[in-house]
C-alpha positions as CSV (number, residue, x, y, z in Angstrom):
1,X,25.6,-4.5,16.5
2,X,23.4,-3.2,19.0
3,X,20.4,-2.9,17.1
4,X,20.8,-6.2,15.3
5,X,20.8,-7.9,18.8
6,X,17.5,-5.8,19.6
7,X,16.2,-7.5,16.6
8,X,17.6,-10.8,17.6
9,X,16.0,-10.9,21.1
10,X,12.4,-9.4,19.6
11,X,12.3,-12.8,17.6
12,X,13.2,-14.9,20.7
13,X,10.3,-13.4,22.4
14,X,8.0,-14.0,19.6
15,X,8.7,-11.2,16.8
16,X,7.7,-7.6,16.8
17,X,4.1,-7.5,16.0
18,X,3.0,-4.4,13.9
19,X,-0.2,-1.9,13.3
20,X,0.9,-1.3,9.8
21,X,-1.5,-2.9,7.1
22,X,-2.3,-2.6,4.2
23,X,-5.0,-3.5,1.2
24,X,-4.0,-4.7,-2.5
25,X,-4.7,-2.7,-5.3
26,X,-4.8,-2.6,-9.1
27,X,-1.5,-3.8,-10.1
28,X,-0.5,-1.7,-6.1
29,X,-0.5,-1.8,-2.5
30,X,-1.5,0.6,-0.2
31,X,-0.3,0.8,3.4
32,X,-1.5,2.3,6.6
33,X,0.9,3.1,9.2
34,X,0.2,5.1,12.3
35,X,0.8,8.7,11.3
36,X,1.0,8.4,7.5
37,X,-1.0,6.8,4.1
38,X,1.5,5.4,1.3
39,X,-0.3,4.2,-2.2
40,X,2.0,2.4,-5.0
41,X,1.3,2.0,-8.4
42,X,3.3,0.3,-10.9
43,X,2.5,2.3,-13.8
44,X,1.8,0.3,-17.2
45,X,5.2,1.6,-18.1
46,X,6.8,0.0,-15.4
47,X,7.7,3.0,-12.8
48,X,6.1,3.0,-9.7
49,X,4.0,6.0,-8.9
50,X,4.4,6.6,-5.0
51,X,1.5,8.8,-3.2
52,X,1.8,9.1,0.5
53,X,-0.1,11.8,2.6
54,X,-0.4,12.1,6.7
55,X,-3.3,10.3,8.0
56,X,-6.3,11.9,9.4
57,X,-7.4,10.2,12.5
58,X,-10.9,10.2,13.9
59,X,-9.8,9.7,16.8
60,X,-7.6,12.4,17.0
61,X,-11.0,14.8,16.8
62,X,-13.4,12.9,18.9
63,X,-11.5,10.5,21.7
64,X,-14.3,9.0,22.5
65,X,-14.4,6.5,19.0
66,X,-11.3,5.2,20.5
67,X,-13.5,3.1,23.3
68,X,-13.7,-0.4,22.9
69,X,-16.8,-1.5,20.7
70,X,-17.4,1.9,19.5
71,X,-13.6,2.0,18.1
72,X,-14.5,-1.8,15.7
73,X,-17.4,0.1,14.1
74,X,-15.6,3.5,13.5
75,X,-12.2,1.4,12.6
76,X,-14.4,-0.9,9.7
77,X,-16.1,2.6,8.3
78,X,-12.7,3.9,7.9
79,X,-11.4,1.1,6.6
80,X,-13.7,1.3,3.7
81,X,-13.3,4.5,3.0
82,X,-9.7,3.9,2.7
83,X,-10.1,0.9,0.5
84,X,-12.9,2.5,-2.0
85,X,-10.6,5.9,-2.5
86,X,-7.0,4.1,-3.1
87,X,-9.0,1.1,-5.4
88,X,-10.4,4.1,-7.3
89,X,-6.8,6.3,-7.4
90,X,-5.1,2.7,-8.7
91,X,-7.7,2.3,-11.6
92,X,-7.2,5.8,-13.1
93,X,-3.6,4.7,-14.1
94,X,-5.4,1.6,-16.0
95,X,-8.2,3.0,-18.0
96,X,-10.1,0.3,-20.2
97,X,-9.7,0.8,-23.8
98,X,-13.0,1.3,-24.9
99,X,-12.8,4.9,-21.8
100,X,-9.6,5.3,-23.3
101,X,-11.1,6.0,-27.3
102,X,-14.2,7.4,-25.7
103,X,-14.2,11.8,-27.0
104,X,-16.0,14.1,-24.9
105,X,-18.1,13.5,-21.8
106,X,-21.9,12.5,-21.8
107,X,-23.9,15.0,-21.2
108,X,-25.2,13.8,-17.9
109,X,-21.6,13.6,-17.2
110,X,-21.0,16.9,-17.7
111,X,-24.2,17.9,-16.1
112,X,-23.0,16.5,-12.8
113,X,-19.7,18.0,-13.0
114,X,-21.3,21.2,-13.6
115,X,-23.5,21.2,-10.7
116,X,-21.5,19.0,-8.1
117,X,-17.7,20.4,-9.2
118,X,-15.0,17.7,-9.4
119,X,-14.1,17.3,-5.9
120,X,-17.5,17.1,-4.8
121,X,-18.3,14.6,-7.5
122,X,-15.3,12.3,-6.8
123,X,-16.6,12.4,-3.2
124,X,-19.8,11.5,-4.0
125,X,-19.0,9.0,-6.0
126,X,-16.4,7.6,-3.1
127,X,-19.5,7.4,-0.8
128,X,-21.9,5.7,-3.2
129,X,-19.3,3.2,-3.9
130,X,-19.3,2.5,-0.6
131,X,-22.7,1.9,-0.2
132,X,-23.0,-0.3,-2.5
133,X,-19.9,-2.3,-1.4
134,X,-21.8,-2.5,2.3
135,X,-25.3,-3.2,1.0
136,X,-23.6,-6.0,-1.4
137,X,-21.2,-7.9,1.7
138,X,-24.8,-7.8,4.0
139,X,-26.8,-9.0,1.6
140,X,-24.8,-11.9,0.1
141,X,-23.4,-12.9,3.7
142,X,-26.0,-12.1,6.1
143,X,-29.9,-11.3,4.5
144,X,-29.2,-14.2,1.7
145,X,-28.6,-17.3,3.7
146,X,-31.3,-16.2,6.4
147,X,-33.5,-15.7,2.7
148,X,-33.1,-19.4,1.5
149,X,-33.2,-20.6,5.0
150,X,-36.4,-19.7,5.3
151,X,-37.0,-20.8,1.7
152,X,-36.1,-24.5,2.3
153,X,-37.2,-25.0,5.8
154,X,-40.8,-23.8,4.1
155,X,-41.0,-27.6,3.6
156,X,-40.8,-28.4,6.9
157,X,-42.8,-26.6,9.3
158,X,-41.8,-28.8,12.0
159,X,-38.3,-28.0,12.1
160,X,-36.7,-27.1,15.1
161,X,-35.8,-22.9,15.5
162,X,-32.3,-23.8,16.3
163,X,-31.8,-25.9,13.8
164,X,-32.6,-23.6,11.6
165,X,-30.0,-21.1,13.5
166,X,-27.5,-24.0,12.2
167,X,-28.8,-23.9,8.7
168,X,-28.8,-20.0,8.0
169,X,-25.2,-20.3,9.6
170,X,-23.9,-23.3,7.6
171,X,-25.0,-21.5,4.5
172,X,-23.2,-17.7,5.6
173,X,-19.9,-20.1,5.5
174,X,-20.7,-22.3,2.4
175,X,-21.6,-18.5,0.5
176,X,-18.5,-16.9,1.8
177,X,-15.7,-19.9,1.0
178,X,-17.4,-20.0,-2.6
179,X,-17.4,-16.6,-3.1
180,X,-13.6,-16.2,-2.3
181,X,-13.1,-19.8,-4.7
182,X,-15.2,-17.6,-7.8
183,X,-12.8,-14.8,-7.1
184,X,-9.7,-16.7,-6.7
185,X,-10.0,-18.4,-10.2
186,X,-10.7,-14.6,-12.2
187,X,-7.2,-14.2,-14.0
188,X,-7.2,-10.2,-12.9
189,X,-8.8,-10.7,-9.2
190,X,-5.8,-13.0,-9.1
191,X,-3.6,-10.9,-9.6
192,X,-4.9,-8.6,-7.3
193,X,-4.3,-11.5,-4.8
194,X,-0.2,-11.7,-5.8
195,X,-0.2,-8.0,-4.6
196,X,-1.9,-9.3,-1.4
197,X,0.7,-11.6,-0.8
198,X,3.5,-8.9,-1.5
199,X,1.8,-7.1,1.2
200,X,1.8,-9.7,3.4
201,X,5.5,-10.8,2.8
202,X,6.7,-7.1,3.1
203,X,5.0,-7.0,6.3
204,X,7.1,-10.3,7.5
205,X,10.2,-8.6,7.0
206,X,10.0,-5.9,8.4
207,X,8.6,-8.0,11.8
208,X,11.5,-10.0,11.4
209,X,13.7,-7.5,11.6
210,X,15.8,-7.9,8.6
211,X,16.5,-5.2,6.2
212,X,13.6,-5.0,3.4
213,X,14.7,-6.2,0.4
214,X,13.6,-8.3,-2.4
215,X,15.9,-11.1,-1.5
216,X,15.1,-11.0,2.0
217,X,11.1,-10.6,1.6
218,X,10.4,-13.4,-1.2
219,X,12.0,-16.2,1.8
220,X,8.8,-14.7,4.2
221,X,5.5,-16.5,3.9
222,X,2.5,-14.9,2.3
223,X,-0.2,-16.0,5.1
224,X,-0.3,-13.5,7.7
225,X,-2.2,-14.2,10.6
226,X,-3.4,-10.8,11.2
227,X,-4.7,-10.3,7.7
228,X,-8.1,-8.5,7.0
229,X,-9.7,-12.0,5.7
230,X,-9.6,-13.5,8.7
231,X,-11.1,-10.7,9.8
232,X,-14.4,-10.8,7.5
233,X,-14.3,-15.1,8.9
234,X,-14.7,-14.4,11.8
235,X,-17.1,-11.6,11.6
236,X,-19.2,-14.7,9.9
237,X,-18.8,-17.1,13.2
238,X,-19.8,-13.9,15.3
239,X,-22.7,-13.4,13.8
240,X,-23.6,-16.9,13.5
241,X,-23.1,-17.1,17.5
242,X,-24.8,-14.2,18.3
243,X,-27.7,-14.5,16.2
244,X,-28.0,-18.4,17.5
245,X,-27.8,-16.7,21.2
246,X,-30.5,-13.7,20.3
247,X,-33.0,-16.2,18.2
248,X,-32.5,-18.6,21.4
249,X,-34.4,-16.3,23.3
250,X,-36.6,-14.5,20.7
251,X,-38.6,-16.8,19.1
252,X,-38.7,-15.1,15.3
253,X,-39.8,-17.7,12.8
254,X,-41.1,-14.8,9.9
255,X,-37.8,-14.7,7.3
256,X,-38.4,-11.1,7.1
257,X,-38.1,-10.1,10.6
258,X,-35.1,-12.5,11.1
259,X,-33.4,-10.2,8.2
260,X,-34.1,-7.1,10.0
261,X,-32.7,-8.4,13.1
262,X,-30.0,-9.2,11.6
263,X,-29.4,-6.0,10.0
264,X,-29.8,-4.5,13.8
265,X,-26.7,-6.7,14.9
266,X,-24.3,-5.9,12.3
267,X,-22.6,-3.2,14.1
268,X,-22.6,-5.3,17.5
269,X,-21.2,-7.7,15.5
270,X,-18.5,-5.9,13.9
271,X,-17.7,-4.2,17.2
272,X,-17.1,-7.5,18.6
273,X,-15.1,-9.1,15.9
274,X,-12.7,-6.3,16.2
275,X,-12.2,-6.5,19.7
276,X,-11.4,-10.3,19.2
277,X,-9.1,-9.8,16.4
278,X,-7.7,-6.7,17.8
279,X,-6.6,-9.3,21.1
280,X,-5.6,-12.2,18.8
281,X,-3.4,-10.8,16.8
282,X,-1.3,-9.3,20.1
283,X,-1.5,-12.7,21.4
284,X,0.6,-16.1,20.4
285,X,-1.7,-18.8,23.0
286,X,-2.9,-21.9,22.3
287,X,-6.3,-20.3,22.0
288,X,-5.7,-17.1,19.4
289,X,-3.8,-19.8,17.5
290,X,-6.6,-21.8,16.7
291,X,-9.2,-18.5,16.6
292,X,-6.6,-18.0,13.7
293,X,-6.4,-20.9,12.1
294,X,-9.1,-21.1,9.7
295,X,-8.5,-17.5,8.6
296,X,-4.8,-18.5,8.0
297,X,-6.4,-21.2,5.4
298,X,-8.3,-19.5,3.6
299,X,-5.9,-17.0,2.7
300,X,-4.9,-20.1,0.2
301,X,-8.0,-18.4,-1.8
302,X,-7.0,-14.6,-1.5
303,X,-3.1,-14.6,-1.3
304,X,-0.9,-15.8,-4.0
305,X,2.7,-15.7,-4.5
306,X,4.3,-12.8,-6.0
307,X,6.9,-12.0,-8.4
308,X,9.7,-9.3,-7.7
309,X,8.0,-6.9,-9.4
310,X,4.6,-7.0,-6.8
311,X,7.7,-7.3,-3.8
312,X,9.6,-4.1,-4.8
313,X,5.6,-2.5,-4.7
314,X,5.1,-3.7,-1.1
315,X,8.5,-2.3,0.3
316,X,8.1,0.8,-1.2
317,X,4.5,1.0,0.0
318,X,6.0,-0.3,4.0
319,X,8.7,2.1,4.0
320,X,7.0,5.1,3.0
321,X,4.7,4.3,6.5
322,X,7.3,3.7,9.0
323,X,7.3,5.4,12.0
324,X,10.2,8.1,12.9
325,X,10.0,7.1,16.6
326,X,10.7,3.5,16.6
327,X,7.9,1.1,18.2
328,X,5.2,3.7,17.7
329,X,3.3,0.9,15.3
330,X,3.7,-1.7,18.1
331,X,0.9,-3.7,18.0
């Protein structure tokens, strides 16, 4: 009785809020909480496969990464480390067929193995994967729109350097909302996306304070407001705002240089965008709702309703995170 009127008086004062999050997977969810890692698969013969390890905090090691600005650029690198090594773990339980009927190994494959050893070759390939992932966000949402902003203003010379600010900035938020749109309509991406919205239910319930079941999580919505898409929108308006403020005061009109200014930012940027997100999300004003808002709608490209199946996934993923001391994943 006791707790359940704890619970009660949590949603009068606006809900618990939570660190836990977590990152859809194939046909999976992982979850972070504070001191442990869970990963669940449902396996192609319907069993889940449950994987959960202590986390190893950077932090922990080296205080000083916990600092604001410094902590948004250490917090995104680990993020996608996370996210790379759990999307790779939940695609070894789904080989495609043509892996599947494939014999023995190339031989450059089993060159590589022989000189890097398999732990040193799954790390290697973790950390190129990466890389690429990085290089491919920066240059399809920040070097490409400052590319063909340059390319179409080439026609007239007498355009104003802030307008062009507006123009490179206009197209960063036209690329991103049509690349979520392609992704959204791919039949397996979109099932990805159900898994998000599991995640994001799961996460409800257990803020709500009710007990996590199936029941109890379908009724939550599937649009969280401190999920990670809203945090990749507003990293867009950040950098469109800073890069109007820098470029208002550097007069760069050579595409090139603009790119590699850019590229200088990007950790400012994401340093920033964390700290904003980090106080939005703790905060229920008038103000962090409508920083919110337009992350909130486009999760109507990159979360999608789930079926029990995807739910039972996401509590099982939650639970296995929990903290023994209770309130230790306050947010």
């Amino acid at each position: 009785m006791l707790k359940r009127l704890k619970q009660l008086l949590l949603l009068a004062a606006g809900g618990f809020k939570t660190m836990i999050g977590g990152q859809a997977l194939i046909e999976g969810i992982m979850m972070l909480g504070p001191d442990k890692k869970s990963i669940v698969i449902r396996k192609s013969d319907g069993e889940l496969e449950v994987k959960t390890e202590p986390r190893k905090l950077l932090k922990d090691k080296y205080p000083f990464v916990a600092l604001p600005l410094i902590r948004g650029v250490v917090g995104f690198g680990s993020s996608m480390y996370n996210g790379v090594t759990a999307l790779m773990y939940s695609a070894e339980f789904f080989p495609e067929e043509e892996e599947a009927e494939e014999g023995e190994p190339s031989k450059f494959e089993q060159w590589l193995e022989r000189k890097l050893g398999s732990e040193k070759l799954t790390g290697a390939v973790i950390t190129l994967s990466m890389i690429l992932g990085m290089a491919f966000s920066v240059f399809l949402f920040i070097l490409l729109p400052t590319a063909l902003g340059g390319a179409v203003l080439r026609f007239f010379p007498g355009f104003p350097l802030w307008g062009r600010n507006l123009v490179e900035g206009g197209l960063r938020v036209v690329i991103f909302l049509g690349y979520l749109i392609f992704c959204s309509r791919m039949k397996d991406i979109r099932r990805t996306f159900q898994y998000h919205g599991a995640e994001h239910k799961s996460i409800f319930c257990y803020e709500a304070g009710l007990p996590l079941t199936v029941e109890n999580v379908r009724r939550q919505p599937k649009h969280h407001p401190r999920c990670g898409t809203s945090f990749l929108f507003v990293v867009i308006v950040v950098s469109i705002l800073l890069s109007s403020l820098v470029f208002s005061f550097i007069h760069v009109e050579n595409t090139f240089a603009r790119m590699g200014i850019h590229l200088l930012m990007l950790p400012l940027i994401v340093a920033i965008t964390y700290e904003i997100n980090r106080f939005v999300g703790g905060h229920d004003g008038a103000l962090c709702r409508m920083i919110r808002a337009p992350g909130m709608g486009i999760q109507r490209w990159t979360t999608f309703e789930p079926d029990d199946s995807m739910m039972e996934v996401g509590i099982r993923a939650l639970t296995e995170v929990l903290p023994e001391r209770e309130g230790a994943d306050k947010w």
